[in-house]
N, C-alpha and C positions, 0 to 999 in steps of 0.2 A: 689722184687725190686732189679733192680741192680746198683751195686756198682761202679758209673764210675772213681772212683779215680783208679782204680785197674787196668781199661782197657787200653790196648793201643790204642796208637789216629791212626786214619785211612783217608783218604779221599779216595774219588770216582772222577774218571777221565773218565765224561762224564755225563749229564744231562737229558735222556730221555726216554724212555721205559724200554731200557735194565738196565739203571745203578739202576732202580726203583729196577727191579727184584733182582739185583744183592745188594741194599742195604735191600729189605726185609730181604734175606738171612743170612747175615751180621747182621741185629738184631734178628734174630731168634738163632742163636748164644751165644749170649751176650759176644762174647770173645773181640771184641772191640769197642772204642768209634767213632760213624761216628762225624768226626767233620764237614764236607761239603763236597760239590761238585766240581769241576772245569770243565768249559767248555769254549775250545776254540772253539767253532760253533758260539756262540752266546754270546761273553763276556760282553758284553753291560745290559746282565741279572746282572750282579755282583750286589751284596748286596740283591738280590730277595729272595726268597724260593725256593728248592725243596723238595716237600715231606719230609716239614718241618723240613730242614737243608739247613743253609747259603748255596746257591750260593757264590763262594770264589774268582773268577774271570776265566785268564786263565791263562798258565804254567808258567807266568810271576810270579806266587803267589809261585811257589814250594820252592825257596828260603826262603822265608817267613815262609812259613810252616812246615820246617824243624829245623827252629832257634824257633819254637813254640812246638819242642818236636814232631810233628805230624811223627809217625815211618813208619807210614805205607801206602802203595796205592793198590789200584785194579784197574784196569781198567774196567769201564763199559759202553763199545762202546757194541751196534749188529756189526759192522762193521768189519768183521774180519780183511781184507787187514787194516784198519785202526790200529784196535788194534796191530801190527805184527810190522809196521811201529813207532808206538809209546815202545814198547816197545824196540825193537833197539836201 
């Protein structure tokens, strides 16, 4: 069992195939805690599920998430050009 007091919080920036793959991996780890997803494609999802973690809204939230301790992001677009642009 892991011990999520210990992990650091994470979110995933972006809701769909890839960010799937990319939060398996991320629990297969156990080094942090996914707290949600963020998706600006589709923010109208907010408050939903992904693969059983909050949908959190979109980048509108990162403010928020930060004054919540949340340390960490990945991005998980397929979209390279996307992914390039957002991390800029």
């Amino acid at each position: 069992m892991v011990d999520h007091s210990t992990q650091r919080k994470l979110v995933i920036w972006g809701a769909s195939g890839h960010a799937l793959v990319v939060a398996d991996i991320i629990r297969l780890t156990g080094e942090y805690d996914i707290v949600g997803f963020i998706d600006d494609v589709s923010p109208v999802r907010e408050d939903d599920s992904f693969c059983g973690f909050p949908l959190l809204g979109c980048r509108d939230c990162l403010k928020k998430l930060a004054r919540d301790r949340v340390s960490h992001l990945i991005f998980g677009l397929g979209n390279c050009e996307a992914r390039l642009r957002l991390a800029e």
